[in-house]
GUTIGU-785176 format. One record per residue: residue number from 1; residue in three letters; x, y, z of N, C-alpha, C, O in turn. Coordinates in steps of 0.02 Angstrom, whole numbers, m for minus. Atoms other than C-alpha are relative to their C-alpha. Layout:
BEGIN
GURO   lofi   dopa     n_px     n_py     n_pz    ca_px    ca_py    ca_pz     c_px     c_py     c_pz     o_px     o_py     o_pz
GURO    NUM    ALA        X        Y        Z        X        Y        Z        X        Y        Z        X        Y        Z
...
END
This chain:
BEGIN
GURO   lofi   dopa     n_px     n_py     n_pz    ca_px    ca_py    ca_pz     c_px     c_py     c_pz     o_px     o_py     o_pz
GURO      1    UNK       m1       21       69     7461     2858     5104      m20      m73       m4        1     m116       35
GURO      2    UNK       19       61       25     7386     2714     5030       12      m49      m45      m13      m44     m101
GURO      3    UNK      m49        9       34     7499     2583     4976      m41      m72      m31      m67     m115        4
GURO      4    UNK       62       56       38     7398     2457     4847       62      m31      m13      112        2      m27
GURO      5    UNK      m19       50       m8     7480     2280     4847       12      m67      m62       56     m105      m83
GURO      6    UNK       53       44       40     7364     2187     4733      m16       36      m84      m26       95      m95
GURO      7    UNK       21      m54       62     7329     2234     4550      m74       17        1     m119      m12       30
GURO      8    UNK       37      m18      m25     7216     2335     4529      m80       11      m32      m74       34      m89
GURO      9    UNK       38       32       11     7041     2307     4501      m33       38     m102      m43       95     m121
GURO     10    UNK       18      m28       63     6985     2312     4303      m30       65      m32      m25       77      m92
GURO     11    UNK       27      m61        6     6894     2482     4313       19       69       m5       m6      116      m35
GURO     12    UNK      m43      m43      m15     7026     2585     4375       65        5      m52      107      m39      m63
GURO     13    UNK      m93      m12       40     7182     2641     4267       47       30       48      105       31       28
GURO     14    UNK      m59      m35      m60     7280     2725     4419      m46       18       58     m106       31       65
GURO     15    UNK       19       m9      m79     7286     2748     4606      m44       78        8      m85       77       53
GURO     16    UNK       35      m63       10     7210     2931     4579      m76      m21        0     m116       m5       44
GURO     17    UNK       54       16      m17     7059     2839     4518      m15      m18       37      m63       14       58
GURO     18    UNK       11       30      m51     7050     2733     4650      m14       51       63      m50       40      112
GURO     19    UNK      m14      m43      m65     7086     2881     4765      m70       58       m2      m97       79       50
GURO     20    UNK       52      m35        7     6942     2992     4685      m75      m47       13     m129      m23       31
GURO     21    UNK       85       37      m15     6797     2844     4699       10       m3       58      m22       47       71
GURO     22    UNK      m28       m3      m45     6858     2822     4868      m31       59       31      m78       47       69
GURO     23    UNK        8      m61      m17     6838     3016     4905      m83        2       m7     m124        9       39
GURO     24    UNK       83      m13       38     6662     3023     4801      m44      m58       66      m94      m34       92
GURO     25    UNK       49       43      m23     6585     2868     4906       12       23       77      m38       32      112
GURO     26    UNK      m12      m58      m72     6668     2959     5081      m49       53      m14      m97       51       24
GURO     27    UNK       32      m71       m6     6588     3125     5035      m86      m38      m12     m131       m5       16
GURO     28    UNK       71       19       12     6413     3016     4981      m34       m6       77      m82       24      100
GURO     29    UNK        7       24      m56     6422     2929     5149      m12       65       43      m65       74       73
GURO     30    UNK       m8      m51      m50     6475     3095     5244      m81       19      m14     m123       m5       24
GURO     31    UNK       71      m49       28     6307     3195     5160      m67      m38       35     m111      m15       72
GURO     32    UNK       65       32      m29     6184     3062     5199       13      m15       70      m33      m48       93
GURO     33    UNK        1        0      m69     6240     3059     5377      m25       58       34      m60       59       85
GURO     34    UNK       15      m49       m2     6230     3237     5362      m80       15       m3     m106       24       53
GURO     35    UNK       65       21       23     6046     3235     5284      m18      m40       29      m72      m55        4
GURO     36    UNK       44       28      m53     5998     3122     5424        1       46       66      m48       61      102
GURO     37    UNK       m5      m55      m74     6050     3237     5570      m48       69      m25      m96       95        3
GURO     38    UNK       63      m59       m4     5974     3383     5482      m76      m20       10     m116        2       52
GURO     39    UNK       83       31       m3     5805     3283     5446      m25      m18      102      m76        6      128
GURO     40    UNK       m2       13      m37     5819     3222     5613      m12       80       55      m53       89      101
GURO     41    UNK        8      m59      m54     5837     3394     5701      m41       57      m12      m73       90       29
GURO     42    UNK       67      m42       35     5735     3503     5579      m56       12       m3      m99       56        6
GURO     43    UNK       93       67       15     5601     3356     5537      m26       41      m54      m85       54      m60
GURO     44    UNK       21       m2       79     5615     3425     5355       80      m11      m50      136       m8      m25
GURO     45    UNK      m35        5       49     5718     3399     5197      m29       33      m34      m90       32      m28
GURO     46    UNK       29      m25       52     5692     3503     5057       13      m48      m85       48      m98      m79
GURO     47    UNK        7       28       42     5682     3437     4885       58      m37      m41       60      m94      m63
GURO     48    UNK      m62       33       17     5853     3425     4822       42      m40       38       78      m85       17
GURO     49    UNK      m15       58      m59     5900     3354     4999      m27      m39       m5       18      m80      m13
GURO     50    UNK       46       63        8     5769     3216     4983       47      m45      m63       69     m102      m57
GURO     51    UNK      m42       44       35     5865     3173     4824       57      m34        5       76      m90       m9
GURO     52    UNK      m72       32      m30     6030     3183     4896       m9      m65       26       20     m118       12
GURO     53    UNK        9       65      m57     5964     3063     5024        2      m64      m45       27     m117      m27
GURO     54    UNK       m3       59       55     5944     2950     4873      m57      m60       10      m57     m107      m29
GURO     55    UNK       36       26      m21     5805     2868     4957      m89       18       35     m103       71       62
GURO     56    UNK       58      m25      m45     5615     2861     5030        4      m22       55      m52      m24       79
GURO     57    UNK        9       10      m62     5650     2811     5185       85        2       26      131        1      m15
GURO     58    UNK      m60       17      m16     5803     2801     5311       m3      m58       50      m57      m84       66
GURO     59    UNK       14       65      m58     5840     2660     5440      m20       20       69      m22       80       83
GURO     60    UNK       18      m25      m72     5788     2662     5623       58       16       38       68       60       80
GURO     61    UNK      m88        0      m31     5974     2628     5666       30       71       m6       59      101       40
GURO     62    UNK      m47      m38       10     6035     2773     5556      m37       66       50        1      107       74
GURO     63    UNK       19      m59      m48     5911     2902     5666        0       m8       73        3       39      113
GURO     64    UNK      m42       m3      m76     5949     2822     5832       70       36        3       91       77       44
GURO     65    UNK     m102      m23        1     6145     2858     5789      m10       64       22        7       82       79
GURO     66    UNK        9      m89      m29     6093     3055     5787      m13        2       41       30       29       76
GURO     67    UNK       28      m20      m67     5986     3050     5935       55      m16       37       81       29       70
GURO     68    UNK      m49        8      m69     6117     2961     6041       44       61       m4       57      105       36
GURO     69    UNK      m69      m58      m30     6252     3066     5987      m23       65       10      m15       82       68
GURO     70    UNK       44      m57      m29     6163     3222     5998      m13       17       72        6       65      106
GURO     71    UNK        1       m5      m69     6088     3159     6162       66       m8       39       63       20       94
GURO     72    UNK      m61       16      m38     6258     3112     6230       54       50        0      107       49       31
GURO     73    UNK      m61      m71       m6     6349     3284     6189      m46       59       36      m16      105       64
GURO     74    UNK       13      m64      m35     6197     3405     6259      m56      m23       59     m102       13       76
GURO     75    UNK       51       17      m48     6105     3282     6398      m76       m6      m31     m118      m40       m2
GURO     76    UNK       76        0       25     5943     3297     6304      m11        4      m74       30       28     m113
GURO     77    UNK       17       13       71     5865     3266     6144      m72       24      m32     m107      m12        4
GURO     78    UNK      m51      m27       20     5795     3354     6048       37       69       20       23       89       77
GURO     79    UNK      m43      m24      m40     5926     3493     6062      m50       75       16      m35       99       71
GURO     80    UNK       57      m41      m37     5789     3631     6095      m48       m5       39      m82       41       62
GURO     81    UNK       49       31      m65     5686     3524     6209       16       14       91       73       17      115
GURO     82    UNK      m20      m35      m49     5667     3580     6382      m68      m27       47     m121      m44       20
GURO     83    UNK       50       m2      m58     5557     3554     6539      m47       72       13      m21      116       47
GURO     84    UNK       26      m53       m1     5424     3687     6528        2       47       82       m9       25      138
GURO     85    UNK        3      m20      m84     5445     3842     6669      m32       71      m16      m17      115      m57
GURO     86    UNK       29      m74        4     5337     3983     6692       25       66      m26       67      108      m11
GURO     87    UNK      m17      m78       40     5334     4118     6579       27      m15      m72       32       31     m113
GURO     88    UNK      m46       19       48     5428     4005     6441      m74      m26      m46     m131      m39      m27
GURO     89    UNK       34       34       41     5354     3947     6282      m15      m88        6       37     m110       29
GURO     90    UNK      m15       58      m25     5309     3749     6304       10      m28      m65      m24      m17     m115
GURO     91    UNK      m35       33       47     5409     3648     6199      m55      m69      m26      m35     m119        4
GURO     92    UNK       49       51       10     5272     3518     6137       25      m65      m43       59      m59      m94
GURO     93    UNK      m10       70       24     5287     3319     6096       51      m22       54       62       11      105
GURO     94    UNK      m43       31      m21     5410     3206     6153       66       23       23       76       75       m9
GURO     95    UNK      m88      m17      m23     5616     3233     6239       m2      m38       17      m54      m70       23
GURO     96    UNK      m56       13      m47     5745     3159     6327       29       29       19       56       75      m11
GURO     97    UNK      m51      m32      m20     5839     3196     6461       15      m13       42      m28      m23       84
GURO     98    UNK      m43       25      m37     5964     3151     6557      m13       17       74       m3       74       94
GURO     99    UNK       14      m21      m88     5914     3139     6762       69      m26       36      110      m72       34
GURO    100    UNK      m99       m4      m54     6071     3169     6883        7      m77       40       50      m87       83
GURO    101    UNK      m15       46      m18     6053     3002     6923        5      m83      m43       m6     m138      m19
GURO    102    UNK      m14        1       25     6092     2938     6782      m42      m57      m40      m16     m108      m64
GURO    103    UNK       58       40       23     5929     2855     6714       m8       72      m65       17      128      m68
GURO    104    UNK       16      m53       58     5853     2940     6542      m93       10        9     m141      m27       21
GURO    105    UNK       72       m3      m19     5695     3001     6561      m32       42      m80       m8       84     m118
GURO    106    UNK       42      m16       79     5562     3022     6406      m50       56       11      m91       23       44
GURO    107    UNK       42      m44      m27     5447     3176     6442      m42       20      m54      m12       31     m106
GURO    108    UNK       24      m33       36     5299     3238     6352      m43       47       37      m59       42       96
GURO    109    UNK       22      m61      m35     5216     3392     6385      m51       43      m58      m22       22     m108
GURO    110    UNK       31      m36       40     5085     3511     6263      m24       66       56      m29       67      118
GURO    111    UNK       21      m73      m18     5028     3696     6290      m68       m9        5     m101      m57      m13
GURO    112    UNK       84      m24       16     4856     3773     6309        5        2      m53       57        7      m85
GURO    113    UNK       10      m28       95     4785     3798     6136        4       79       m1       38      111      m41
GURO    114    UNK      m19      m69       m1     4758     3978     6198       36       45       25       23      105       31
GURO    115    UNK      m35      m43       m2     4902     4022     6249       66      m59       35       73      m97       83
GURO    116    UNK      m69       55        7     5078     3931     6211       35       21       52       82      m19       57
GURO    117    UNK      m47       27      m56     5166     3983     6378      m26      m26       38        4      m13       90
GURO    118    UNK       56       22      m54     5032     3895     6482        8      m78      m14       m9      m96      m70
GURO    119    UNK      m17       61        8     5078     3712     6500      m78      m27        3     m109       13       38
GURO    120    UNK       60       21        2     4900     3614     6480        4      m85       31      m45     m111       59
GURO    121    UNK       12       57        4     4951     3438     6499       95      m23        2      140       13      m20
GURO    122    UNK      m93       33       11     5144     3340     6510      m19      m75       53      m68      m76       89
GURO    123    UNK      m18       66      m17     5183     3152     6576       82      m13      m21      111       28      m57
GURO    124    UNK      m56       17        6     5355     3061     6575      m12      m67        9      m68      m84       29
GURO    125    UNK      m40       53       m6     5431     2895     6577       67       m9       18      105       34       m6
GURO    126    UNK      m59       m1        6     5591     2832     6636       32      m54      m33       m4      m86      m72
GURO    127    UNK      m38       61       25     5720     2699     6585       63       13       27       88       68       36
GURO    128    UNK      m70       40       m7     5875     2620     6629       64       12      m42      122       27      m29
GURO    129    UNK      m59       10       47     5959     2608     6476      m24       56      m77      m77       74     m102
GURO    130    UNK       15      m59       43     6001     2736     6342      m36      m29      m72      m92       m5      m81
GURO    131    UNK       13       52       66     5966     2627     6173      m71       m8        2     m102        2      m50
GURO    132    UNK       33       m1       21     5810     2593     6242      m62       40       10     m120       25       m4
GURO    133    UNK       33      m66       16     5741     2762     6268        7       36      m57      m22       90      m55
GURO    134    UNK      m25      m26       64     5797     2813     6104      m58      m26      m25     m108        8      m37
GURO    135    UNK       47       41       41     5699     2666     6026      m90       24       30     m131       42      m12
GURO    136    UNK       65      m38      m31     5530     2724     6140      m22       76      m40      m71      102      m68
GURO    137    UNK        3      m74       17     5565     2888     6097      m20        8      m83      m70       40     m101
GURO    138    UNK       31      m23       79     5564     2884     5887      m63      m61       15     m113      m25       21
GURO    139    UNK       79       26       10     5402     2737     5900      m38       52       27      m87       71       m5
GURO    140    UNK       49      m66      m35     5328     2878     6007      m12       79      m40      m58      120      m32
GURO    141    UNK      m18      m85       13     5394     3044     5907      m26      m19      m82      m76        8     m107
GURO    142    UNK        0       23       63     5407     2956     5730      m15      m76      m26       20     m122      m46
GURO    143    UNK       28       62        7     5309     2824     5705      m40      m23      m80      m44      m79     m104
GURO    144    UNK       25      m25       48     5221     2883     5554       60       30      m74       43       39     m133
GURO    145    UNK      m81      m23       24     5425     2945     5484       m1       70       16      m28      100       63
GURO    146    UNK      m46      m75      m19     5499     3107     5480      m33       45      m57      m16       17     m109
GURO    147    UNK       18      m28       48     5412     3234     5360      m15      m30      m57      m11        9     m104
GURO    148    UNK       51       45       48     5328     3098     5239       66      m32      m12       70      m46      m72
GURO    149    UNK      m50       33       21     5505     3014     5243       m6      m78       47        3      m77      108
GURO    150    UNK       m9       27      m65     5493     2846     5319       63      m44       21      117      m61       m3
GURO    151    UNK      m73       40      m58     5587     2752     5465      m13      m55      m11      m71      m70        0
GURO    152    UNK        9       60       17     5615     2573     5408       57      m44       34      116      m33       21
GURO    153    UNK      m68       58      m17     5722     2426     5496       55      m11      m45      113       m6      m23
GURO    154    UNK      m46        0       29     5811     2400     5362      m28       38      m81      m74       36     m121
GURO    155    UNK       25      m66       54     5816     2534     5238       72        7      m48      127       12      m21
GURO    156    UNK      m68       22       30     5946     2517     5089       19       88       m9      m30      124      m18
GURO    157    UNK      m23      m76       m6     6051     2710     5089       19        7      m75       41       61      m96
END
């Protein structure tokens, strides 16, 4: 419980209000965190999501946050990305993923054109540090933004 001290600010007539803007700017916050992880893992928003988002662009910060945590609960990013193996479809563009020795490694890889389980082409990178394979990773993946949404340093939510 939330025990107010101070009177209370001209807008409000009771702790209820206080307790419902409170709730409303939590649930705003929650959504657009939400609406970045989907955009982020989708790499679409649909129309009324775009509005939610309340914005044309998001920050670089707020789509690192997903990738890390993402990458840091399933080793790799994103969470359908995979090292292509015979017989499998090849996962095309950019990943991460975690090497047992505890470096992050950036991998890209594309198919034949005529025929998507046939790997045609892949390269990697490694790194040191997780933060700044993340940052490699969206200039590399999303450089251009996320489905005509873009990635901005500082991007107001």
């Amino acid at each position: 419980m939330v025990r107010i001290t101070r009177p209370l600010h001209s807008k409000f007539r009771s702790t209820s209000e206080i307790a419902n803007y409170v709730k409303y700017h939590y649930e705003v916050a929650a959504t657009r965190e939400a609406l970045v992880e989907k955009l982020v893992v989708s790499l679409h928003l649909n129309v009324s999501e775009r509005r939610l988002l309340g914005s044309g662009c998001v920050s670089v910060e707020e789509v690192a946050a997903v990738v890390k945590r993402l990458f840091e609960q399933d080793g790799h990013f994103p969470p359908i990305a995979r090292h292509w193996q015979p017989g499998d479809l090849v996962f095309e563009g950019f990943f991460l993923v975690q090497r047992p020795d505890g470096k992050v490694e950036m991998a890209w890889q594309r198919s034949n054109p005529i025929n998507n389980t046939e790997l045609a082409e892949q390269s990697s990178s490694e790194y040191a540090d997780l933060d700044e394979a993340i940052s490699a990773f969206i200039e590399s993946e999303w450089r251009r933004g996320i489905d005509g949404i873009a990635l901005s340093p500082r991007c107001k939510s």
